[in-house]
N, C-alpha and C positions, 0 to 999 in steps of 0.2 A: 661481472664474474670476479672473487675473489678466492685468489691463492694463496696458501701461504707459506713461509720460508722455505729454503731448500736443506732446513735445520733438521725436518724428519728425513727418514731412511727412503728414500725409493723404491727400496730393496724390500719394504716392508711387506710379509702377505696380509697383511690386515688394512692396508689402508679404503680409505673410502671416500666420496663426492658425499655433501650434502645437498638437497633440493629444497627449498623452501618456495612458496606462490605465495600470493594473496589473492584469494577467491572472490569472484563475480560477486557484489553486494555489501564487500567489505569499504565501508570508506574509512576506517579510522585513519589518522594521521601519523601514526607511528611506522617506521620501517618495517620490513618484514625479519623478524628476532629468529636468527637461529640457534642462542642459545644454548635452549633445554634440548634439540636433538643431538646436538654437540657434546651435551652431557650423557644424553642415553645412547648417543655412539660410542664414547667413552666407557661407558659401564659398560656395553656388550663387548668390550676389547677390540673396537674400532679404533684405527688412528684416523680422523677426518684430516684430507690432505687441502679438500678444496672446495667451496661453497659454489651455488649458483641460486639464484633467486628470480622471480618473475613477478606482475601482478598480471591477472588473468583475466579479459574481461568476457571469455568465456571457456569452457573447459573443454579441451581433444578428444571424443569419446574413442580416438584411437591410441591415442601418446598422450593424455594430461594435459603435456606444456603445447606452446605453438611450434611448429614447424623448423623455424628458427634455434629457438633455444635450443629443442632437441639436437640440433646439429651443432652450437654452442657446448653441449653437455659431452656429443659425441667426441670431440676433437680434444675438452679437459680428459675425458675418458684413453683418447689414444696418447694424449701426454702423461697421464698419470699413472696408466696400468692400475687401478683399483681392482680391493677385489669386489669390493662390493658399489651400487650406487644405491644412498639412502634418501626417499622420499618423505617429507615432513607431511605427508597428506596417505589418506589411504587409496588401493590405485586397485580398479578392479581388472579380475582377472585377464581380460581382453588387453589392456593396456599395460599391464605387466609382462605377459608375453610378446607384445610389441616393442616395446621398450627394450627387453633384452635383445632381441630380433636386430635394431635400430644401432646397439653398443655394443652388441658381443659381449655383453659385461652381467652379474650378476644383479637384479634388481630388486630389494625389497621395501617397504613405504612402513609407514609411522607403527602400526598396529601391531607387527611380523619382528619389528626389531623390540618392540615391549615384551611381546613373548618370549624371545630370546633371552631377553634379562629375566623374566621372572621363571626362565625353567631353568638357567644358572642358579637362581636362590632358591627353589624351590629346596626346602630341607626335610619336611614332615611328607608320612605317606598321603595325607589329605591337600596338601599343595601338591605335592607331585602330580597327581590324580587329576586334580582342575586345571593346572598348567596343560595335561601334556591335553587333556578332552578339550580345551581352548583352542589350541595347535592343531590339532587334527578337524577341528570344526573348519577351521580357516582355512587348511590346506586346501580340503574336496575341490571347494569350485577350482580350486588352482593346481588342482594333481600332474597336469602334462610336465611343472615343471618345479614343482613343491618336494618332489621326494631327496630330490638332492640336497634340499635346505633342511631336511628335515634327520637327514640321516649324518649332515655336519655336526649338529648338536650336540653336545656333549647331556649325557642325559636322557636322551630319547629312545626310542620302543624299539629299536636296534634292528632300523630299518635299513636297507639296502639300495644300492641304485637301480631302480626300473627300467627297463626299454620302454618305447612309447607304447607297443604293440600289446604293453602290459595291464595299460591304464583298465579297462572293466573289472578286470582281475582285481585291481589294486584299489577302487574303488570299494569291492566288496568287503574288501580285507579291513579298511580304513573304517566303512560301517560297522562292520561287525567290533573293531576295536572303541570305535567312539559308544555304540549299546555296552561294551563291556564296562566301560569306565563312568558313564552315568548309572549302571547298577551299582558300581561297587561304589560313586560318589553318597547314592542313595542310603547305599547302609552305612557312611561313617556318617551321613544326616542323621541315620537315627541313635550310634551312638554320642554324636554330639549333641542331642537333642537332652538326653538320657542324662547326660552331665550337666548341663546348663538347668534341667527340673534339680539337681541336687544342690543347687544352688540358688534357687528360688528363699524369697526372703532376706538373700546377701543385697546391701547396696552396692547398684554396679556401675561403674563411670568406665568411659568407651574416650579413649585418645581420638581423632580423625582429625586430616589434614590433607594437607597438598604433598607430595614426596618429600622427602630432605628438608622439612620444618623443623626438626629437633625432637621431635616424638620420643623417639628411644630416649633421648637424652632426658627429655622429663618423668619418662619411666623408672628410670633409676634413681633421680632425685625423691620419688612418692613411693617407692616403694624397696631401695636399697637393691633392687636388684642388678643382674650382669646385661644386661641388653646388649645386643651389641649395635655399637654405634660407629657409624660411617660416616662420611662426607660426599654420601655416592645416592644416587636419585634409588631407590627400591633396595637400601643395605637391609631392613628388615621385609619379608615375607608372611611367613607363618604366623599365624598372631599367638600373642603372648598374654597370659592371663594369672595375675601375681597380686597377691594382698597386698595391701597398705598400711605398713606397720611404722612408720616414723611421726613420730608425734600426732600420730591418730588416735581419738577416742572408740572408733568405733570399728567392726568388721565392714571395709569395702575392701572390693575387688578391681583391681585397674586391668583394661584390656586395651594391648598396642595392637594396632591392625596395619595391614600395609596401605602405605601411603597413596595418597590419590593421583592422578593427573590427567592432565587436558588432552583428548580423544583416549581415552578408554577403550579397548575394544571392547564391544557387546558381546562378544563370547567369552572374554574372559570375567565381566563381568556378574556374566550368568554362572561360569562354572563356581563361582565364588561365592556363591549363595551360603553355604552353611558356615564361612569363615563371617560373612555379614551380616549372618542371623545373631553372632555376636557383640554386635552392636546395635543392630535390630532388639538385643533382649537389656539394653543398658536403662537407667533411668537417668542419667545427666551421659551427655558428650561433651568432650573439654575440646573445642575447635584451635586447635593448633596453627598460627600463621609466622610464617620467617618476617617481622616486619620489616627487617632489612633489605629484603627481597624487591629490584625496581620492579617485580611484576607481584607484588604481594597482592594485591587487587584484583587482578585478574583470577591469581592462585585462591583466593578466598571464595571469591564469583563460582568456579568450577566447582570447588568440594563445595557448595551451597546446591547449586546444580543437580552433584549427582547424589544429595542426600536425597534431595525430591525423586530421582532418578529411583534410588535404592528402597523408597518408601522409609525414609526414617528423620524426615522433617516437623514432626512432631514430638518429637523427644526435647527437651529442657537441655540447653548448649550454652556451656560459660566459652566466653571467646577470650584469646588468650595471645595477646603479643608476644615472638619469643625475639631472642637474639636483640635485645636490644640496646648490647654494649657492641653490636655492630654496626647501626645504624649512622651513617654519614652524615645526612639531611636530619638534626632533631626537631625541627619545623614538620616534618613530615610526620614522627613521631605524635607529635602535639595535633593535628589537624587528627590523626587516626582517633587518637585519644579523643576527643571532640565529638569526632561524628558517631563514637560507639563507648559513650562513657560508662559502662559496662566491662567495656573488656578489662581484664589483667595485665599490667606488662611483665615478664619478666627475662632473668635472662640463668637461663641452666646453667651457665659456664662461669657465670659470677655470683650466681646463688642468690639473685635478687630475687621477689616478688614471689618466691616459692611459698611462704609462710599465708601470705592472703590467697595464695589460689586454692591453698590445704584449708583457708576457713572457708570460702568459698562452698568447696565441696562438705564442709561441717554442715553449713547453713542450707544447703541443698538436702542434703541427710535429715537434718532437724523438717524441714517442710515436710517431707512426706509422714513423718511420724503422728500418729493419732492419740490422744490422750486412755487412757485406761487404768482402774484402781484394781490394786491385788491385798487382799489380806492372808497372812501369815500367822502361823503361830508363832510364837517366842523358840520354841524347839527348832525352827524351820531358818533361823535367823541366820547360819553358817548358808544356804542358798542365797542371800544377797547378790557378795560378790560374783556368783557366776551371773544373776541377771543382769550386775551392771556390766556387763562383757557386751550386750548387744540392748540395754533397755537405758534412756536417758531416764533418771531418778531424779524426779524436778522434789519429793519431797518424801520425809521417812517420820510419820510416826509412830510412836512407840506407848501405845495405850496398856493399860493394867493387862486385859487377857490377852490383848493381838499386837501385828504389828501393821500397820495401812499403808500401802506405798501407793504413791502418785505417778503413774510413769508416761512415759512418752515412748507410744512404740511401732519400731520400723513394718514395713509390710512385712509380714508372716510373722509378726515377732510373737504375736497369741502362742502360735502349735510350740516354739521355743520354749514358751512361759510353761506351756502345759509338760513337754520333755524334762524338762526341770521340775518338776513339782509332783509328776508320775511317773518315773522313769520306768517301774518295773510292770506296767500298766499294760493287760493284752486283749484282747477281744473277749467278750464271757461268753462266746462257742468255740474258742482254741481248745 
């Protein structure tokens, strides 16, 4: 069991116990890290007062932990007055409700406090929407004792507290609101859909990573824009989709998505379908890793994982070391370097390796483009410059009647050539 100073407030209503296990199966040799829930305690405006950890060599289908600990957990509980106790594992409904039963104390596990932070950032109506239909998926099986967590939230469907007597009732209620928000997730599918066709033809590179890689921060290096960047595990949400305009030749499109990390809930997952169709629709992913990170490895492992997971493991991914004017161990650096002499290193904050990851994506751009001859009149000659806006012009000549150009051209870049060369051009039965 470890506690820690008597430097926080007692007084506080937000403190909280961490639980960390290591489950039946696991032999590695590393301790049990808690870390990342220390962090997503933190982002959900937890103060973690006090840790407890176990290995498991098999699970309580009543309480999780053993017997023992739970009575260990109980007695940090009645010294700490938390308000909440946070599990690093997901805990189904049966042992959730035991557990509180057990502490008198509020209980929630890995998945419930994810959610919490991402319905804090949810900002757009299409995050809001999959946050809160995640939420409400989650809650059902757990409604006896869900609606009170649900109606804390700042943000939420302006729920009330239930009597138990209420639950069928509330059950209905819950249904009918989860059909309401997969309809209306359906129809921002199809205006996202709508937008992403109007974009067809643009080259599109898709950020993806582990949380707090730096993402944002290389968003605004590629593309000048304001992201806003944190030092907090899920500061960006909503995805972000902004051209790249500094020392680019050509029209691409960068899209930040929000960051990854290890146990994902599958509901929320799924609700995020049409923010992931946006990298679903990318043709290069820039895999983003904190290499300073001692669990960069791991953190690489998981966004690999749930690319296969998400069906977007066949997409062309430049991997990308960041933060590597914070790296301690530069042997660690070098061995990375080594085993993936591919990757980029760079570092956002010191403006390193930015200029090779912009050729990178040049030279990714240049691959896809298919060769194609255009001729021209001499009159036509002022259209040039607008082709070389999105056509690589490997050659221009300039014969007695015409002009011949040699080009090199992006997908869709034909229907362009042809917009440009007929623009006033309609169907001959309008």
């Amino acid at each position: 069991m470890k506690h820690e100073s008597a430097t926080h407030s007692e007084s506080s209503s937000n403190k909280a116990i961490l639980v960390g296990v290591r489950l039946p199966g696991d032999f590695s040799s590393s301790g049990i890290s808690l870390d990342e829930l220390t962090g997503l305690a933190t982002t959900a405006e937890y103060e973690p007062v006090a840790e407890l950890t176990q290995r498991l060599t098999e699970i309580n289908p009543k309480t999780f932990l053993g017997s023992g600990k739970v009575e260990e957990l109980k007695q940090a509980v009645l010294h700490h007055s938390p308000e909440v106790v946070v599990f690093d594992e997901e805990l189904s409904p049966r042992q959730n409700r035991e557990l509180e039963k057990v502490l008198k104390c509020r209980v929630i596990d890995r998945p419930w406090i994810i959610l919490e932070i991402f319905s804090h950032h949810a900002r757009t109506r299409e995050a809001k929407t999959q946050v809160e239909l995640a939420r409400l998926k989650y809650a059902l099986p757990r409604l006896a004792k869900m609606w009170g967590h649900l109606s804390r939230q700042r943000g939420g469907i302006g729920m009330k507290d239930v009597g138990e007597t209420q639950i069928q009732l509330d059950q209905r209620m819950i249904r009918n609101e989860i059909h309401k928000l997969e309809k209306k997730l359906k129809q921002i599918d199809r205006e996202k859909k709508t937008q992403r066709k109007s974009r067809q033809g643009t080259f599109k590179v898709a950020l993806v990573g582990y949380t707090n890689v730096g993402k944002s921060s290389l968003m605004n290096k590629l593309t000048g824009a304001d992201t806003l960047v944190e030092n907090k595990l899920f500061a960006t949400l909503d995805s972000t989709v902004r051209k790249v305009k500094k020392n680019f030749p050509y029209p691409v499109l960068l899209s930040d998505t929000v960051g990854l990390i290890n146990k994902l809930p599958h509901d929320l997952v799924a609700s995020f379908k049409s923010t992931l169709d946006e990298v679903r629709d990318a043709d290069l992913l820039i895999h983003v890793v904190d290499i300073s990170h001692p669990e960069y490895k791991n953190q690489m492992q998981t966004t690999d994982d749930l690319l296969i997971q998400m069906e977007m493991d066949k997409i062309d991914v430049a991997l990308v070391f960041n933060k590597i004017d914070s790296i301690e161990d530069i042997e660690e650096l070098e061995r990375a370097q080594e085993k993936f002499p591919s990757a980029i290193s760079i570092s956002c904050k010191k403006d390193q390796g930015i200029d090779v990851l912009r050729q990178k994506i040049i030279t990714q751009y240049e691959k896809k483009m298919s060769p194609y001859q255009l001729e021209l009149e001499h009159s036509q000659a002022g259209l040039i410059s607008q082709i070389r806006k999105f056509a690589l012009i490997v050659k221009e000549d300039y014969k007695e009647d015409r002009i011949c150009l040699s080009l090199r051209l992006p997908p869709g870049g034909k229907a362009k050539i042809n917009n440009i060369l007929f623009p006033q051009e309609t169907p001959a039965n309008s």
